[in-house]
Chimera marker file (.cmm) of the C-alpha trace (Angstrom):
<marker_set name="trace">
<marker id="1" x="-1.645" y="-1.711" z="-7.819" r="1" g="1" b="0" radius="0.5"/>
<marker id="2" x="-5.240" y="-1.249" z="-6.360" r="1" g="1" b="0" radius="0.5"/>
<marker id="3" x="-6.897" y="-0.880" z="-9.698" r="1" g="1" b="0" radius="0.5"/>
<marker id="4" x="-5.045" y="-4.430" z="-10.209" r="1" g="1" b="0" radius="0.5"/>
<marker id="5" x="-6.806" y="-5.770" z="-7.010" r="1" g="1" b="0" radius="0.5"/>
<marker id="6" x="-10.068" y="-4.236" z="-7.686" r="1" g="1" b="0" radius="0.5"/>
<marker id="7" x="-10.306" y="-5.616" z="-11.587" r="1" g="1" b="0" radius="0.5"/>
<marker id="8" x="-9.827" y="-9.077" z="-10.535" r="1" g="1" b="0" radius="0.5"/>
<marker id="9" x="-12.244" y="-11.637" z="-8.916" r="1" g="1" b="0" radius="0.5"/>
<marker id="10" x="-12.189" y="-12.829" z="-4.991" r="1" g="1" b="0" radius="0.5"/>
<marker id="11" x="-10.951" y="-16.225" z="-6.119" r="1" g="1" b="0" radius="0.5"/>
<marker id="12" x="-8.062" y="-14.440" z="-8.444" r="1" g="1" b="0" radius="0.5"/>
<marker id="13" x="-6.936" y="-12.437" z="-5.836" r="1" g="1" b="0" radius="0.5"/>
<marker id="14" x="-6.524" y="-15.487" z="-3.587" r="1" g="1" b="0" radius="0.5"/>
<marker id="15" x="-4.252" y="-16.828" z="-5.931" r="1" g="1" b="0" radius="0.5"/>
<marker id="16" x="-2.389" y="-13.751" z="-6.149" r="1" g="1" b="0" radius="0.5"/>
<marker id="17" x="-1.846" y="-13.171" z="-2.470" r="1" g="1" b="0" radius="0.5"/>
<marker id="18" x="-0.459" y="-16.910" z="-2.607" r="1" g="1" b="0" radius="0.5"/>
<marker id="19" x="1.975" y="-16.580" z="-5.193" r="1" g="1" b="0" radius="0.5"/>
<marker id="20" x="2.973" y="-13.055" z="-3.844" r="1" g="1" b="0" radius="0.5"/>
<marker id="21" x="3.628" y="-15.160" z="-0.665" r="1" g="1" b="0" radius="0.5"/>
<marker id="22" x="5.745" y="-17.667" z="-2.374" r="1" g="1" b="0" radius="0.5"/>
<marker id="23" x="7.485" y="-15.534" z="-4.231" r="1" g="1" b="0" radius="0.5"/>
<marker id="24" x="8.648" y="-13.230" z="-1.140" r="1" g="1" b="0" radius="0.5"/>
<marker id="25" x="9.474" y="-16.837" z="0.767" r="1" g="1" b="0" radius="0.5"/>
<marker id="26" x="11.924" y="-16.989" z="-1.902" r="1" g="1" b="0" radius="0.5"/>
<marker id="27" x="13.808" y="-14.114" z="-1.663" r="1" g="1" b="0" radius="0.5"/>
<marker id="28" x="11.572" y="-11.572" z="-4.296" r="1" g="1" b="0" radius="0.5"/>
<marker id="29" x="10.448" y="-8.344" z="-3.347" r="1" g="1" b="0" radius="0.5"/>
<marker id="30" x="7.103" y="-7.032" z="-4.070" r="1" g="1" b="0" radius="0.5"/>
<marker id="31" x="6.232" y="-3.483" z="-4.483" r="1" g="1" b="0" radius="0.5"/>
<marker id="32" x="2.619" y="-1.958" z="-4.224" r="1" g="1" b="0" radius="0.5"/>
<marker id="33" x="1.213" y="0.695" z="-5.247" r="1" g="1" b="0" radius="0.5"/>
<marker id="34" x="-2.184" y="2.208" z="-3.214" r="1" g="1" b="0" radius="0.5"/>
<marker id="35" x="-3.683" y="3.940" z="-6.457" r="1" g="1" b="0" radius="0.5"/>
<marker id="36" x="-7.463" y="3.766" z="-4.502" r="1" g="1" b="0" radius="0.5"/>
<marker id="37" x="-10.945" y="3.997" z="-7.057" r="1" g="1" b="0" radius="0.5"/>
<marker id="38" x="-14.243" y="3.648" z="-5.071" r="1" g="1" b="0" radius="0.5"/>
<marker id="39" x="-15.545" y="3.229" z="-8.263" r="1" g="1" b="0" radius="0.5"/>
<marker id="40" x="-14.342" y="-0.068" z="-8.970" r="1" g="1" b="0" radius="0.5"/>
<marker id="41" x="-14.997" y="-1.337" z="-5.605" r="1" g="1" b="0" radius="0.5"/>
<marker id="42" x="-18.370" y="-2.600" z="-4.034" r="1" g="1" b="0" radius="0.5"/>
<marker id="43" x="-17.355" y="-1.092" z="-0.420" r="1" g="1" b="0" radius="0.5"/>
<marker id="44" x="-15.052" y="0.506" z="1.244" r="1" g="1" b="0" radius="0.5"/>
<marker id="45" x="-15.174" y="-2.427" z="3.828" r="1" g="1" b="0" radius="0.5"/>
<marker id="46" x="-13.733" y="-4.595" z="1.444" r="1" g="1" b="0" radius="0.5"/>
<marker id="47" x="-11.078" y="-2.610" z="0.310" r="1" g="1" b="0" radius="0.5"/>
<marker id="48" x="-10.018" y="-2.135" z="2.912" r="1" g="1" b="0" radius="0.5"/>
<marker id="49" x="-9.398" y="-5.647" z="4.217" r="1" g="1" b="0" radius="0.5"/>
<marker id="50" x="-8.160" y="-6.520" z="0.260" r="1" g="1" b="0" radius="0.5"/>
<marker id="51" x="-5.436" y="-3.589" z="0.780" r="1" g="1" b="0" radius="0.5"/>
<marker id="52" x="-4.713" y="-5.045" z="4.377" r="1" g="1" b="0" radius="0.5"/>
<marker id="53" x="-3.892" y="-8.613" z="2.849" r="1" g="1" b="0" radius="0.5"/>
<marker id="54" x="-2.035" y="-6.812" z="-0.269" r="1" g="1" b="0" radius="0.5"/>
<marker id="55" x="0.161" y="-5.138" z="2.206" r="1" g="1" b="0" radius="0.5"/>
<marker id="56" x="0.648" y="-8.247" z="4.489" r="1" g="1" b="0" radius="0.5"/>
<marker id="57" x="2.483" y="-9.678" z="1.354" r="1" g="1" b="0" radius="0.5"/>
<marker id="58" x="4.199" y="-6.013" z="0.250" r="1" g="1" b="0" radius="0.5"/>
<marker id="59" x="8.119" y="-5.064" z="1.206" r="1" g="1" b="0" radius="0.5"/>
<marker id="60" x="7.748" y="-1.163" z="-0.606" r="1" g="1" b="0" radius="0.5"/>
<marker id="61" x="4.792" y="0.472" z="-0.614" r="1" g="1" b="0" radius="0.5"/>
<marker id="62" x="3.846" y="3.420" z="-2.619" r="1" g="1" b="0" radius="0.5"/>
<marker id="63" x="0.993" y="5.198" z="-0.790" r="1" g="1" b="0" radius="0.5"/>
<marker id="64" x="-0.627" y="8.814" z="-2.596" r="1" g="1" b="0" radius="0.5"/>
<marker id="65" x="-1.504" y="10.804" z="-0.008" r="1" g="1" b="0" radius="0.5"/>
<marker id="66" x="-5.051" y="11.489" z="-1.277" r="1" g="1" b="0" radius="0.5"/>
<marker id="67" x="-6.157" y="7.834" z="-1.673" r="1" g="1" b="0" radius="0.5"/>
<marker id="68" x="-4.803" y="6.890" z="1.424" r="1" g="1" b="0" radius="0.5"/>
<marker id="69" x="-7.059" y="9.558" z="2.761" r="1" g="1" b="0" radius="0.5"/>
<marker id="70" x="-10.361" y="8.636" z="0.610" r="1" g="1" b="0" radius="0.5"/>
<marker id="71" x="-10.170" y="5.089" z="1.636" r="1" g="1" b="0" radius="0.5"/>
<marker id="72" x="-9.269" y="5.367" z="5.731" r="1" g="1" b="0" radius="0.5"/>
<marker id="73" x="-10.159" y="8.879" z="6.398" r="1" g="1" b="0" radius="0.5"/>
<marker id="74" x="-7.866" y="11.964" z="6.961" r="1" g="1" b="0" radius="0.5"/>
<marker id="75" x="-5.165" y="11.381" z="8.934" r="1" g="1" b="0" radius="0.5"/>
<marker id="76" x="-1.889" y="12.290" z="10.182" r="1" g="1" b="0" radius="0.5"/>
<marker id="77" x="1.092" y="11.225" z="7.999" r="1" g="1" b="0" radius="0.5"/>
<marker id="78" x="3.029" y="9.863" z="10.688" r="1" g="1" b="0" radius="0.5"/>
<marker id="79" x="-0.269" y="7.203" z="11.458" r="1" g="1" b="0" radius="0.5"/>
<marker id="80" x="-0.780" y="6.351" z="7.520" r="1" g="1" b="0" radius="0.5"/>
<marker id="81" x="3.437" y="5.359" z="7.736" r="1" g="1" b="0" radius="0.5"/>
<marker id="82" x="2.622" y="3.529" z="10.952" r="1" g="1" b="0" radius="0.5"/>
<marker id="83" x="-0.052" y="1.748" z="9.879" r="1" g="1" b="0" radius="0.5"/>
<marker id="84" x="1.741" y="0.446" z="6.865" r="1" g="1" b="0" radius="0.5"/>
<marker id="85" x="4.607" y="-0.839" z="8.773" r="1" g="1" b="0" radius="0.5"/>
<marker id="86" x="2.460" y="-2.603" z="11.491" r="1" g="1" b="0" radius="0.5"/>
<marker id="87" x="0.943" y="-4.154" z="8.387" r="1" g="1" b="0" radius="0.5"/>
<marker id="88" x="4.276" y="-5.612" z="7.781" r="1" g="1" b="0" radius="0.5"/>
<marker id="89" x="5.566" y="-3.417" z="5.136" r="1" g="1" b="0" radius="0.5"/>
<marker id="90" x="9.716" y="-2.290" z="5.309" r="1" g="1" b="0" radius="0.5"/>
<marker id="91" x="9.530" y="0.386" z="3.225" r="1" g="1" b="0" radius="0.5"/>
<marker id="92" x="7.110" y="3.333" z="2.995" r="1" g="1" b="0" radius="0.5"/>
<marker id="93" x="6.987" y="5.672" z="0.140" r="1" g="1" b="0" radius="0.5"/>
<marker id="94" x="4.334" y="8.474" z="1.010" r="1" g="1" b="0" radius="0.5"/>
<marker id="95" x="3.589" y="10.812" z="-2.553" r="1" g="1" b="0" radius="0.5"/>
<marker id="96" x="2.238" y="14.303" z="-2.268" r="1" g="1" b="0" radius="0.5"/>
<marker id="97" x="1.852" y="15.370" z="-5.481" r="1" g="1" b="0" radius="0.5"/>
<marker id="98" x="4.044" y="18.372" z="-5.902" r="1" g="1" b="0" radius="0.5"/>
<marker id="99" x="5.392" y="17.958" z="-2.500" r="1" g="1" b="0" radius="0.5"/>
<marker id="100" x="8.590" y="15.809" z="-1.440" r="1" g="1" b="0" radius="0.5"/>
<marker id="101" x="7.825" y="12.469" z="-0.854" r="1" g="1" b="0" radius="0.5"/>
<marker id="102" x="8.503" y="10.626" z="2.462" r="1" g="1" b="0" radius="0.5"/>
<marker id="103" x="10.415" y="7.611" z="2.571" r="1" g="1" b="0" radius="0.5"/>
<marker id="104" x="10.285" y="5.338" z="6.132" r="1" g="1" b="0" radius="0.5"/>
<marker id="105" x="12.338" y="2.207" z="6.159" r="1" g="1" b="0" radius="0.5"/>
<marker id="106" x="11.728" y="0.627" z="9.493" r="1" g="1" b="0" radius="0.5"/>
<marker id="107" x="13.883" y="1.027" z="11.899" r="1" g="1" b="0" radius="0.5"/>
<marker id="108" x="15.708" y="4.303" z="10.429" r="1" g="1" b="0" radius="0.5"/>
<marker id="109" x="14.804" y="8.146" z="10.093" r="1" g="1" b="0" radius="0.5"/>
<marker id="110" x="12.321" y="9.944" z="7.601" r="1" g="1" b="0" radius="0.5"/>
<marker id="111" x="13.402" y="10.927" z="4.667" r="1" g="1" b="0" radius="0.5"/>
<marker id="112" x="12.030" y="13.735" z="2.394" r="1" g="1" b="0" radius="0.5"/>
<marker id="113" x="13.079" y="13.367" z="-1.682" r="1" g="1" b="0" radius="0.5"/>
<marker id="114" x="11.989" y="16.435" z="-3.455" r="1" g="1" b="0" radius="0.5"/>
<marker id="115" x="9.717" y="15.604" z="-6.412" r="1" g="1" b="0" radius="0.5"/>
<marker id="116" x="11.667" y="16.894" z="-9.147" r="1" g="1" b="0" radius="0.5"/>
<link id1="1" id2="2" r="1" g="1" b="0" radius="0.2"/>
<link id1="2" id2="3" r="1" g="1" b="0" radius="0.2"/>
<link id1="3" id2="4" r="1" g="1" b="0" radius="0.2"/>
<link id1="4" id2="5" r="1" g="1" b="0" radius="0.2"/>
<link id1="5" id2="6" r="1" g="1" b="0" radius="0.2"/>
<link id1="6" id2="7" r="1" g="1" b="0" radius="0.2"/>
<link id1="7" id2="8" r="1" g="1" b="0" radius="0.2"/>
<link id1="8" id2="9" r="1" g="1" b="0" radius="0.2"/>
<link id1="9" id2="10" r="1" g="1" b="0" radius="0.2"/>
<link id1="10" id2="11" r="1" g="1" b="0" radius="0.2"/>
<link id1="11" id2="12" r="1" g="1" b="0" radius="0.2"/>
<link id1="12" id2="13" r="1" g="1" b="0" radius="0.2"/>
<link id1="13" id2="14" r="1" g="1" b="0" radius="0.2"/>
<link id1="14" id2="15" r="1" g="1" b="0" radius="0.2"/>
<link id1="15" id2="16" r="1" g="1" b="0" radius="0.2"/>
<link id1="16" id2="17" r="1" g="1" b="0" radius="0.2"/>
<link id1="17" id2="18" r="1" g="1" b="0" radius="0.2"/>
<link id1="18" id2="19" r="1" g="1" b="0" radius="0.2"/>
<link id1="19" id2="20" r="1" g="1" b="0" radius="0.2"/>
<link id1="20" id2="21" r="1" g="1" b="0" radius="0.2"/>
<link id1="21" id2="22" r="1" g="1" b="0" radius="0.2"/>
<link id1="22" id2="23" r="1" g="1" b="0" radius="0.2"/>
<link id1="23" id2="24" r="1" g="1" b="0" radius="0.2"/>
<link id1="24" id2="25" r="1" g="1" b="0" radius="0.2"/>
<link id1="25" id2="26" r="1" g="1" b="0" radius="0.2"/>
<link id1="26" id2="27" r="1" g="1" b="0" radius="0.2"/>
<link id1="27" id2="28" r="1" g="1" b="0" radius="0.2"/>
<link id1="28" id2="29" r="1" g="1" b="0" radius="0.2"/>
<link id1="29" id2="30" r="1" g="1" b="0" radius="0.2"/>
<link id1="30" id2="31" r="1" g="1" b="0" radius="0.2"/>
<link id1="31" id2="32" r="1" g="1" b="0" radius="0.2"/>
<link id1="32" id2="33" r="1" g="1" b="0" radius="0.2"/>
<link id1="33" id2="34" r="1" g="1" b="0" radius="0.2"/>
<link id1="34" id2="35" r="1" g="1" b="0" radius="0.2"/>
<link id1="35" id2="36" r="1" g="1" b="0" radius="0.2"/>
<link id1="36" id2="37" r="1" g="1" b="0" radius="0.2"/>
<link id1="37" id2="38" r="1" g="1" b="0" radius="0.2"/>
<link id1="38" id2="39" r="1" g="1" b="0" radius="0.2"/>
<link id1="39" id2="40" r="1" g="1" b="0" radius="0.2"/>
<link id1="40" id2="41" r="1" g="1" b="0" radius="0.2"/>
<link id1="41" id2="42" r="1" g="1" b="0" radius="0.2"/>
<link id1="42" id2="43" r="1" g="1" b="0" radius="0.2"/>
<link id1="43" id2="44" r="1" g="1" b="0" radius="0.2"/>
<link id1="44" id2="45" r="1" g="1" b="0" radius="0.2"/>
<link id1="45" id2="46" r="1" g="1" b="0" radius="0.2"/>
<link id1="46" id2="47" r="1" g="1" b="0" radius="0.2"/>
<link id1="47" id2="48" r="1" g="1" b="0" radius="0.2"/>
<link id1="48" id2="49" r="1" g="1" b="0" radius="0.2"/>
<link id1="49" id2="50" r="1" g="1" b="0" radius="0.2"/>
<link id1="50" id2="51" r="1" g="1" b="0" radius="0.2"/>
<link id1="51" id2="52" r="1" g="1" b="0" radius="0.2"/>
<link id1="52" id2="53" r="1" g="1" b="0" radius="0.2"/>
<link id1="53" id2="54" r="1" g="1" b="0" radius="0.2"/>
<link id1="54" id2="55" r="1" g="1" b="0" radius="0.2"/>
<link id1="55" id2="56" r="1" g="1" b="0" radius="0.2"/>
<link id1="56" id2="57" r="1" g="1" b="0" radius="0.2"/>
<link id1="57" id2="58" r="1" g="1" b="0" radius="0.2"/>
<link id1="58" id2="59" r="1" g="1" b="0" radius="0.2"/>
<link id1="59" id2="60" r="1" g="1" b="0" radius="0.2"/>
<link id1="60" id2="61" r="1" g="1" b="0" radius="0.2"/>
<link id1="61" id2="62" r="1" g="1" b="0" radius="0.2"/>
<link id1="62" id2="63" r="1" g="1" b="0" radius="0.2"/>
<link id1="63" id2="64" r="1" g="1" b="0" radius="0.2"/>
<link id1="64" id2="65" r="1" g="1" b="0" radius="0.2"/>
<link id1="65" id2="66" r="1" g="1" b="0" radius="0.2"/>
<link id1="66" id2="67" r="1" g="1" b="0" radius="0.2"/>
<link id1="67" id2="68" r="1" g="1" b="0" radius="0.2"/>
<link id1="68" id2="69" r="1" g="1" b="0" radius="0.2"/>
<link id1="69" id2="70" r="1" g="1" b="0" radius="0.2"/>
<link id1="70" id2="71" r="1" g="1" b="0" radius="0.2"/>
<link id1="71" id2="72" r="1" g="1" b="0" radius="0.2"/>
<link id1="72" id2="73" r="1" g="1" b="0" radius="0.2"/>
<link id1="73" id2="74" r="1" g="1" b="0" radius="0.2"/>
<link id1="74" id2="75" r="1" g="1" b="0" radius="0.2"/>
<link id1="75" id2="76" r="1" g="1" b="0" radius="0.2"/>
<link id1="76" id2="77" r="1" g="1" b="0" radius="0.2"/>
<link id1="77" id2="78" r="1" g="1" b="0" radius="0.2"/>
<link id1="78" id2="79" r="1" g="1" b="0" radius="0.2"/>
<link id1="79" id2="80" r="1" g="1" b="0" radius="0.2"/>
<link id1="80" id2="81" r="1" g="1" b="0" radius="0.2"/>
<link id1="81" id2="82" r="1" g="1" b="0" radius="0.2"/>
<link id1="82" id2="83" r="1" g="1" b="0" radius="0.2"/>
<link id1="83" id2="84" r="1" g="1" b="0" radius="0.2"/>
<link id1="84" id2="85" r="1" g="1" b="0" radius="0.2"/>
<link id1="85" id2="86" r="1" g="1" b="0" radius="0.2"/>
<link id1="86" id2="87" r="1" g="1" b="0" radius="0.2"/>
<link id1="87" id2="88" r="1" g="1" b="0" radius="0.2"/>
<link id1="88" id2="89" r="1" g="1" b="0" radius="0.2"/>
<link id1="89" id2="90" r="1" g="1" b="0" radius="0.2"/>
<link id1="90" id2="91" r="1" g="1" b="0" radius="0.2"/>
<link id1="91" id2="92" r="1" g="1" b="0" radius="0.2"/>
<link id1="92" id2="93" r="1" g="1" b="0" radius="0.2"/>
<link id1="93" id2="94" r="1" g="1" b="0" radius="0.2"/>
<link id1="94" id2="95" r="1" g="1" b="0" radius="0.2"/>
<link id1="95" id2="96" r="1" g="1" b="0" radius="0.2"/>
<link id1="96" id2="97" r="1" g="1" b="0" radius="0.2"/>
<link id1="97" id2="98" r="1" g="1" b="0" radius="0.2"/>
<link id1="98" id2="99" r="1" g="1" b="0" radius="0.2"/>
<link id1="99" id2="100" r="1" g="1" b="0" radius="0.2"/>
<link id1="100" id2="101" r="1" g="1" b="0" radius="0.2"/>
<link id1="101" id2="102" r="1" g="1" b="0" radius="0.2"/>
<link id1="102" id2="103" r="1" g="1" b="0" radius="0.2"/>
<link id1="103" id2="104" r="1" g="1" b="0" radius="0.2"/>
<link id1="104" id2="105" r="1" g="1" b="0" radius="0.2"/>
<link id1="105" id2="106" r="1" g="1" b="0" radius="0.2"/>
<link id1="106" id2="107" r="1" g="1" b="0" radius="0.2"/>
<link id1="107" id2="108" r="1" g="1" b="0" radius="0.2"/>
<link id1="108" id2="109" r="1" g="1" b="0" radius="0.2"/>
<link id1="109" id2="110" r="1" g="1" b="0" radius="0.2"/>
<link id1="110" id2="111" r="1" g="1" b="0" radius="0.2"/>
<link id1="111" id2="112" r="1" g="1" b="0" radius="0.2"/>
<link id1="112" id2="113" r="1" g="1" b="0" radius="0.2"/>
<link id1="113" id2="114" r="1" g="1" b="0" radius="0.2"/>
<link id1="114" id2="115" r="1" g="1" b="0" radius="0.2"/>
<link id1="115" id2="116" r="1" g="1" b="0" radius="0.2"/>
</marker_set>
């Protein structure tokens, strides 16, 4: 999750982006989840280039509306689900609170699953 990246050092997260590398090179899938705190991050800068290399080595991606909107600014839905797949991620999983979630798998339709 991004708490995970943000609680860790540089060097630790190097070592995670390589074994999440190796890992998917051998057939796992890895699942991330946005959960943004500017808190626990010196800049937003940075963040933002950690989440880009988290989601370089991501297949699903679980992305709350709301932190995905703190971190690179209000924008449409449809441009938050593109930029995640042009980041390399298959799967896109957009919460909305008590809205239904959107699901894009690349290369299909949207889906909307009511939060139940």
């Amino acid at each position: 999750s991004g708490i995970s990246l943000a609680i860790l050092s540089p060097a630790s997260r190097d070592k995670l982006f390589t074994l999440l590398r190796e890992y998917r090179a051998n057939g796992g899938k890895v699942i991330f989840d946005n959960n943004y705190r500017p808190r626990l991050w010196a800049s937003q800068a940075e963040t933002q280039q950690v989440y880009q290399e988290m989601l370089a080595c991501t297949d699903i991606a679980f992305l709350t509306l709301d932190d995905e909107d703190a971190l690179w600014g209000e924008k449409p839905v449809a441009e938050v689900i593109a930029r995640t797949h042009a980041a390399g991620v298959e799967e896109v999983v957009v919460k909305r609170g008590a809205d239904a979630c959107l699901v894009s798998v690349s290369g299909q339709p949207l889906r909307e699953v009511p939060a139940v």
